[in-house]
C-alpha positions as CSV (number, residue, x, y, z in Angstrom):
1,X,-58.4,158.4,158.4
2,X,-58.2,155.0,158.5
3,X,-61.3,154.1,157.0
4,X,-60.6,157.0,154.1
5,X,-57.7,155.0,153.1
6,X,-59.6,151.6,153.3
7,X,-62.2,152.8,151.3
8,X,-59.6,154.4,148.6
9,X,-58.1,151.1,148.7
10,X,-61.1,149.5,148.1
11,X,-61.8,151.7,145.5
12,X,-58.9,151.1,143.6
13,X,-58.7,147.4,143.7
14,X,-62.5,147.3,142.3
15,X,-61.4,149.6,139.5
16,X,-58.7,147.3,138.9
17,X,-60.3,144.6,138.6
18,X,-62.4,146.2,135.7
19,X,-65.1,145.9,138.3
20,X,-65.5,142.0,138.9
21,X,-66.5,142.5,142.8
22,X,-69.8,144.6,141.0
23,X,-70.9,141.7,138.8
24,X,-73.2,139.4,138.9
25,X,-71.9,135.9,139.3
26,X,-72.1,133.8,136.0
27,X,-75.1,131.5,135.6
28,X,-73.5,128.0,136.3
29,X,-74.0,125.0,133.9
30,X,-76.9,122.7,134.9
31,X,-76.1,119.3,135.9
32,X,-79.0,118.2,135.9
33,X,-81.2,119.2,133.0
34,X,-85.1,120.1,133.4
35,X,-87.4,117.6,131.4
36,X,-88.0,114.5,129.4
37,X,-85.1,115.0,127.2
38,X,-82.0,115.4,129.9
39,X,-83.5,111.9,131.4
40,X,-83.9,110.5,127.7
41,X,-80.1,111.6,126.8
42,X,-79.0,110.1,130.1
43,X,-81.0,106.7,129.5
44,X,-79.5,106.8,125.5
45,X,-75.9,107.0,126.6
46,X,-76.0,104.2,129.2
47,X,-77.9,102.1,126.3
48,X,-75.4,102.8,123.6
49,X,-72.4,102.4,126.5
50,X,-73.5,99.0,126.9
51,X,-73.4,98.4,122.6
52,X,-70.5,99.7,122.7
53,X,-68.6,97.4,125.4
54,X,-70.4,94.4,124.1
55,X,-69.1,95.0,120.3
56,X,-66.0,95.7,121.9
57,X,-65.6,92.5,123.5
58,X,-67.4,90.5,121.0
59,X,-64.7,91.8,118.5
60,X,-61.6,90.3,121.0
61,X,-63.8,87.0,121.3
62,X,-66.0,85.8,118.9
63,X,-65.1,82.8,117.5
64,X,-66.5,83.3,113.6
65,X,-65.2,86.3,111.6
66,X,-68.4,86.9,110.5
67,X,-69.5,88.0,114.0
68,X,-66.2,89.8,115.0
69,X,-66.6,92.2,111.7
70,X,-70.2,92.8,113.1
71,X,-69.1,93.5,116.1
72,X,-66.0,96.2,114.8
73,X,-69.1,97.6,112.8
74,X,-70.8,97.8,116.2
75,X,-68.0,99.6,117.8
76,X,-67.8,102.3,114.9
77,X,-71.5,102.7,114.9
78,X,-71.7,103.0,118.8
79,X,-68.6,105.4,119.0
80,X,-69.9,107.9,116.6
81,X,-73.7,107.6,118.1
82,X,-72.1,108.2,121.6
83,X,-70.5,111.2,120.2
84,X,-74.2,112.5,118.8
85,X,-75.7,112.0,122.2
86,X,-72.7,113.2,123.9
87,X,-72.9,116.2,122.5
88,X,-76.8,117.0,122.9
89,X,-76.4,116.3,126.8
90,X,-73.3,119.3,126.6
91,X,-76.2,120.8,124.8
92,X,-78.7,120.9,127.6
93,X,-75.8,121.5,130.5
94,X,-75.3,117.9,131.6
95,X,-72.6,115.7,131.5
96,X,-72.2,113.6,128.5
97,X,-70.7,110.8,130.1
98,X,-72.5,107.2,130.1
99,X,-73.2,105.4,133.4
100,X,-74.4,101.8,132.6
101,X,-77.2,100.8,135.2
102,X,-76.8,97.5,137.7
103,X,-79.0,95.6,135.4
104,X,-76.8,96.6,132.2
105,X,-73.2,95.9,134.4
106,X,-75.0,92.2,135.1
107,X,-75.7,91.8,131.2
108,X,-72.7,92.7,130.3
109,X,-71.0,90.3,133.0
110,X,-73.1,87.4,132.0
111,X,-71.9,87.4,128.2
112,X,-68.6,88.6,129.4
113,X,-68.5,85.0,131.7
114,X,-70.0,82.9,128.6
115,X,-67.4,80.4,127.7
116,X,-66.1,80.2,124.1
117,X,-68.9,77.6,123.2
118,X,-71.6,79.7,123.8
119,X,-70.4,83.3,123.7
120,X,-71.4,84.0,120.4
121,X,-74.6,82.4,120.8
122,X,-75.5,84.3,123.9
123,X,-73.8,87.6,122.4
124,X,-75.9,87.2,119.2
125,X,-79.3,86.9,121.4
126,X,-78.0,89.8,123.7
127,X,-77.9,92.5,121.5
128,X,-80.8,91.1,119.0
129,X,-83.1,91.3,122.5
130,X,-81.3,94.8,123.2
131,X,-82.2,96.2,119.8
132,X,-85.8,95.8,119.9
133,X,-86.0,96.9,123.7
134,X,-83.7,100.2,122.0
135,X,-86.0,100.1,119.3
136,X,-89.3,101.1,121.4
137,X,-87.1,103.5,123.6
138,X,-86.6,105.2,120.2
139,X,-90.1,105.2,119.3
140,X,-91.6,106.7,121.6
141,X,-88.7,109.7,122.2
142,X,-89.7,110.8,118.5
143,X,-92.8,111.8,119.3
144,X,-92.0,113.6,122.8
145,X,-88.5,115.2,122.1
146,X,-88.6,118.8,122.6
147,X,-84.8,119.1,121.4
148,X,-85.1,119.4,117.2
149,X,-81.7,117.7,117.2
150,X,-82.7,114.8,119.3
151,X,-85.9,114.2,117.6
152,X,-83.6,114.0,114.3
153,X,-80.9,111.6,116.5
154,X,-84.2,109.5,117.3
155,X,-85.8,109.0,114.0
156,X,-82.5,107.8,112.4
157,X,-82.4,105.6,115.5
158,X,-85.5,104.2,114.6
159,X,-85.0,103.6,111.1
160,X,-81.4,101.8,111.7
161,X,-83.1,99.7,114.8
162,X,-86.0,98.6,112.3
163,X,-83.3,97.4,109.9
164,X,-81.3,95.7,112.5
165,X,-84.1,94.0,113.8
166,X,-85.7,92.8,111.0
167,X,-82.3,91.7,109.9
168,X,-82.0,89.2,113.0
169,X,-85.8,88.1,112.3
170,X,-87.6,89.9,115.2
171,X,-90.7,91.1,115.0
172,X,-90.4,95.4,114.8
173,X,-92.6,96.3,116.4
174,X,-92.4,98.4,119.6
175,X,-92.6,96.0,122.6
176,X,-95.4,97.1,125.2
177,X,-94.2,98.8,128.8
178,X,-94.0,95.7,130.7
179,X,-91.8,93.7,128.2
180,X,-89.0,96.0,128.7
């Protein structure tokens, strides 16, 4: 008798519950996207994180108002950008958030420590060098994203990039693997 009621009970609470206890359980969200792309999206949004803090505190510090409108437009550019790539890593199931490697936390420290004198000197050469190393990471996702959106992302990259770079007088060309 016992187990008749159990089973009743068990009965009624999975028709109550409009049958949830049958179901599957619902495919989680990958963290951690399969292929070239998830890794390029990660690599993109730790690149532009670093823009973005270095426009960011070039616009509290430069010295010239020249440089400190450059930098805003840096800011604005790298905002919405960061948006873009946010979005395609929620996209493929990963978390859009940027994590800046050890190598861009020590760049941005070493023009974060530059003294007035030289910080928009050093600054200036920063993000010049960082465009053309951005530049060739650009490059080469074009040909080898299998996202259509980020292939799009990637070639407008490019074409800003070439204009950036050729603006500071660096050569545009992509820099070979063991430049970077």
């Amino acid at each position: 008798m016992r187990t008749t009621r159990w089973m009743w009970g068990a009965c009624a609470g999975l028709l109550l519950s409009g049958g949830a206890l049958a179901k599957e359980p619902a495919p989680r969200a990958q963290t951690q996207p399969a292929g070239r792309d998830g890794e390029f999206v990660r690599q993109a949004l730790a690149v532009n994180e670093l823009e973005l803090r270095l426009g960011r505190l070039a616009a509290e510090r430069a010295t010239g108002p020249e440089l400190r409108a450059k930098a805003q437009k840096m800011v604005e550019n790298h905002t919405k950008i960061g948006r873009q790539l946010a979005d395609l890593a929620q996209q493929a199931g990963m978390p859009g958030d940027a994590e800046m490697s050890a190598e861009q936390r020590e760049t941005f420290a070493r023009v974060e420590s530059q003294p007035a004198s030289s910080f928009d000197r050093v600054f200036q050469q920063t993000v010049d060098e960082g465009h053309v190393k951005e530049l060739a990471m650009y490059q080469a996702e074009v040909s080898r994203a299998a996202s259509p959106q980020l292939r799009t992302l990637a070639e407008q990259r490019v074409a800003a990039l070439k204009q950036a770079v050729a603006r500071a007088g660096q050569p545009a060309k992509a820099m070979s693997s063991d430049e970077r």
